[in-house]
N, C-alpha and C positions, 0 to 999 in steps of 0.2 A: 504494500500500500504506500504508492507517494504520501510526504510527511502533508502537503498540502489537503490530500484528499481528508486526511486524521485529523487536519484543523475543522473542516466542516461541521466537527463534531462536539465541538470548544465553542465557548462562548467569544462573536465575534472580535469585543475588544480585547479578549484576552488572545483570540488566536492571530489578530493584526501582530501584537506587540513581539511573543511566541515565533511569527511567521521573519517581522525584523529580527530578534536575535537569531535565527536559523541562517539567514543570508548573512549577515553578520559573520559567524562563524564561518562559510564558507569562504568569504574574503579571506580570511586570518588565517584557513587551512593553506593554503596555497601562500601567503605572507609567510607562513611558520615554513613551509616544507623547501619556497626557495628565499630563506632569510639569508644566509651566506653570500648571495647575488643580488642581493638589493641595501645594504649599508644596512642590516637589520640585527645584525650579531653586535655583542658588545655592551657597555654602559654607558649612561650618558653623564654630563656632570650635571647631577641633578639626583636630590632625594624626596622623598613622597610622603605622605603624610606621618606613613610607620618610623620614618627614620633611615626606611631601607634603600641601598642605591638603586633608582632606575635603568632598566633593563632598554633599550632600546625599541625592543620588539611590545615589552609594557605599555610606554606611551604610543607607542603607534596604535597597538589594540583596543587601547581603550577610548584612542579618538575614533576608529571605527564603529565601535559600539555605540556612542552616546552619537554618532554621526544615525546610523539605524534606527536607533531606540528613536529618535527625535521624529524621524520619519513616522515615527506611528501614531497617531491624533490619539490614541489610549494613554501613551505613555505621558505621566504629568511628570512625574520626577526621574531623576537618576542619583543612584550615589556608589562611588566608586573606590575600591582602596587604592586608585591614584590620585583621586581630587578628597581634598581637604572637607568639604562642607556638599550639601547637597547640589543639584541642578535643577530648575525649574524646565522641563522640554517642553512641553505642549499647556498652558492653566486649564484648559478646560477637559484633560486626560483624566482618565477615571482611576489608572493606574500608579504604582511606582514599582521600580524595580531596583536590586540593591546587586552590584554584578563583581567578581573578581576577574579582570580583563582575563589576566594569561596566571593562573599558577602555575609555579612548578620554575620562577624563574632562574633557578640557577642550572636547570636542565635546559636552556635555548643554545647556548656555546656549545653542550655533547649532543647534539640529537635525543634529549632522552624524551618521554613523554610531557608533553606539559597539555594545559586545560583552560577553558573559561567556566568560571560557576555563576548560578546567577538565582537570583529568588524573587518570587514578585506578589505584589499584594495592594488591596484597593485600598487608594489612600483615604485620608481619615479627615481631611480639610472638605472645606467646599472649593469651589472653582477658584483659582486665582493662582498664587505664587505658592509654592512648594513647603510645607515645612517639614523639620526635623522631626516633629511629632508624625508623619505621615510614614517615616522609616522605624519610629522605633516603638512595633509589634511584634507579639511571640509568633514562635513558628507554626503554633496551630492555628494560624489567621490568615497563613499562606495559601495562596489561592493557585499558586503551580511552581514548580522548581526542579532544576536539571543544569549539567553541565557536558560542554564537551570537549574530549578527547581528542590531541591531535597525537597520534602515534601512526602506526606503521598502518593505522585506517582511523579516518575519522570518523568517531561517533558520539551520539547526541544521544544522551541518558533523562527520559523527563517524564516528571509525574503532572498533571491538573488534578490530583486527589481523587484519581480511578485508577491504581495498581500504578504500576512503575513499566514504560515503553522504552523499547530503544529502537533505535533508525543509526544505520549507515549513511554515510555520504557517500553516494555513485560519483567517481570521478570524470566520467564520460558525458553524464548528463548535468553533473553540476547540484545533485536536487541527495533529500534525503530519502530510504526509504526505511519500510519498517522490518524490522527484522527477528523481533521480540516483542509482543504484546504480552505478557507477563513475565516479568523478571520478578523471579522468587530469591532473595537469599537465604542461603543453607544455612539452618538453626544451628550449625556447627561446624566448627572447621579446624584447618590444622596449619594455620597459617597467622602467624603476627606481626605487621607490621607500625615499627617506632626508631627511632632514632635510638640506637641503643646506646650510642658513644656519650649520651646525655642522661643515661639512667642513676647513676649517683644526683642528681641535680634534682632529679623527679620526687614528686610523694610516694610515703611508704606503699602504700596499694599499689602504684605501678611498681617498687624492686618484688611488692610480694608476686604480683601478677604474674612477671617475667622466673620468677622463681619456679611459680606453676608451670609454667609453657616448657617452661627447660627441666625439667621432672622428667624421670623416665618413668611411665605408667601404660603399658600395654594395653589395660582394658580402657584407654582414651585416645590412645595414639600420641602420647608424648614420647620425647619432645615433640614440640612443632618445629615450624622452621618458620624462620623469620626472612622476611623478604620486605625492601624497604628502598624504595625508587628516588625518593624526596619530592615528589611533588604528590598531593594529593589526592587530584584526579585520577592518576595513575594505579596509585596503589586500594583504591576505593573502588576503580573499577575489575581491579583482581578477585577483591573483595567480594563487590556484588554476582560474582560471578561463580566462582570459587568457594566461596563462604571463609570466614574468620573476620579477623579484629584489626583495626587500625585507633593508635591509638599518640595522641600528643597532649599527657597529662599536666597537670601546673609541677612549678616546679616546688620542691617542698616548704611549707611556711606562705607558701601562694593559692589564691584561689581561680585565677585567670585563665590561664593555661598564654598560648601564643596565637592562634589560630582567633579569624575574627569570626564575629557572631551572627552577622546579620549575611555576608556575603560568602561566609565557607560553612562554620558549623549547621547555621537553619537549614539551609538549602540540599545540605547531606542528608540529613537527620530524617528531614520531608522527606527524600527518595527511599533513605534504609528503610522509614517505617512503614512507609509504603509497599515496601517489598517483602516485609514481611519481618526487619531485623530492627535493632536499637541505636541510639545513641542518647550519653550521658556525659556530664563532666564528671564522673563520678558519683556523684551525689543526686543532684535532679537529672531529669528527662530534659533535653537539650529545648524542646517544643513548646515547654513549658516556661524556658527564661522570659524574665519581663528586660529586654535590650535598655540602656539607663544612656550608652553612647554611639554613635554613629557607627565608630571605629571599636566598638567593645571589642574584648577577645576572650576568650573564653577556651578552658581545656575541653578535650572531648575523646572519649571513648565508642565506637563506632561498629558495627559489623552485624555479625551473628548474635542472636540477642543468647543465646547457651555463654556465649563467652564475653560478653557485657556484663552478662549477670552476676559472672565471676569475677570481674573485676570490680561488679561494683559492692560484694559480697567483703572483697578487700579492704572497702573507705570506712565499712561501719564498726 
């Protein structure tokens, strides 16, 4: 099924706004795949709201996007982890959308995987200029969310709050199609992915967690193996496919974690649960945070809800 035919099925301002980021992505599939031949590799001097250095291929992406998103008379607001404070696109949009241009940017220089995530929800203002209060809603108020994958095939993982789809991008035709109408995550798995060179640094319940996984316990299949890409997208969509845990906890004496809330953690959380699996910081259901800053960040444990469970069996 063309992804266009699947919009027909969506409500249309949401499927206009859904239809821009899809074209969208496409642009940037083809920006990412020939970045080396267009001045697109590299940093630029310039840092971004986080502090972090810009990626080249970062600002470029994210002008694409808010270039798209603007095209769509739904879309009222944008907020970006490149841009500092919100954007007002369209006053009379019924939407906002909260987007991570490109993660995974220190995978752009290796070819490794990198992603766009995105989350969107009807804003909360009446017609006019944009406010902060129109971004900052929990994740159960999401009204669809999905990211996509540029690797060795691009693809587009998204839920409107009917199961969790995925759609390829045909290269021939330009267009997505569907390729999975139900992506279920496996209640269990044998796979953990985290930064483990940063485990002393983390809370007790991720050394205990990691203590678990690296256990040898036949009747579970320990150990697992840990596999750990550095970009999100990437290792999330192993993940969802595969089944296990992805996990980037606070560091100990923290409650934050690093990862933001409105543009990486929701918009995960909406697809896992959708699919069938969890996400926590630990402590609460990711769905349930009340967002207090644009840029919140938030830890988050992710996957198969058997091994969410256990980890979060660890915090109490």
């Amino acid at each position: 099924m063309p992804f266009s035919v699947y919009l027909q099925q969506v409500d249309p301002d949401l499927a206009g706004l859904l239809s821009a980021v899809a074209d969208a992505s496409v642009k940037l599939s083809d920006a990412v795949r020939n970045a080396p031949l267009r001045n697109l590799t590299g940093a630029m001097d310039a840092t971004n709201v986080q502090g972090e250095i810009v990626q080249k291929l970062d600002d470029y992406s994210n002008q694409v996007l808010m270039d798209y998103c603007k095209s769509s008379s739904a879309c009222a607001g944008y907020l970006s982890e490149e841009n500092e404070g919100v954007t007002t696109m369209n006053e009379t949009g019924a939407l906002v959308i909260a987007v991570d241009p490109l993660d995974g940017s220190s995978n752009i220089d290796i070819a490794a995987p990198i992603g766009t995530i995105f989350a969107i929800w009807k804003r909360k203002s009446a017609v006019g200029a944009i406010h902060e209060s129109d971004f900052l809603q929990k994740g159960d108020e999401c009204l669809a969310a999905g990211y996509v994958l540029y690797g060795s095939a691009t693809m587009l993982m998204l839920s409107v709050g009917k199961g969790v789809q995925l759609f390829a991008l045909n290269s021939g035709t330009g267009m997505y199609e569907l390729v999975n109408n139900t992506i279920q995550l496996p209640t269990k798995g044998k796979i953990y992915s985290m930064n483990q060179g940063n485990l002393s640094k983390f809370e007790k319940a991720a050394k205990n967690f990691v203590a678990y996984c690296t256990e040898t316990d036949k009747s579970t299949s320990r150990p697992f193996s840990i596999r750990y890409i550095g970009s999100m997208v990437g290792d999330l969509y192993r993940t969802f496919l595969k089944g296990g845990v992805f996990l980037y906890p606070a560091y100990e004496g923290e409650t934050k974690g690093k990862l933001r809330l409105l543009y990486e953690c929701i918009p995960m959380s909406f697809l896992a649960e959708q699919a069938g699996g969890k996400g926590t910081n630990g402590k609460e259901r990711i769905l349930s945070i009340q967002p207090t800053e644009l840029h919140e960040r938030c830890a988050i444990v992710i996957g198969s809800s058997d091994l969410v469970d256990q980890y979060i069996a660890f915090s109490k």
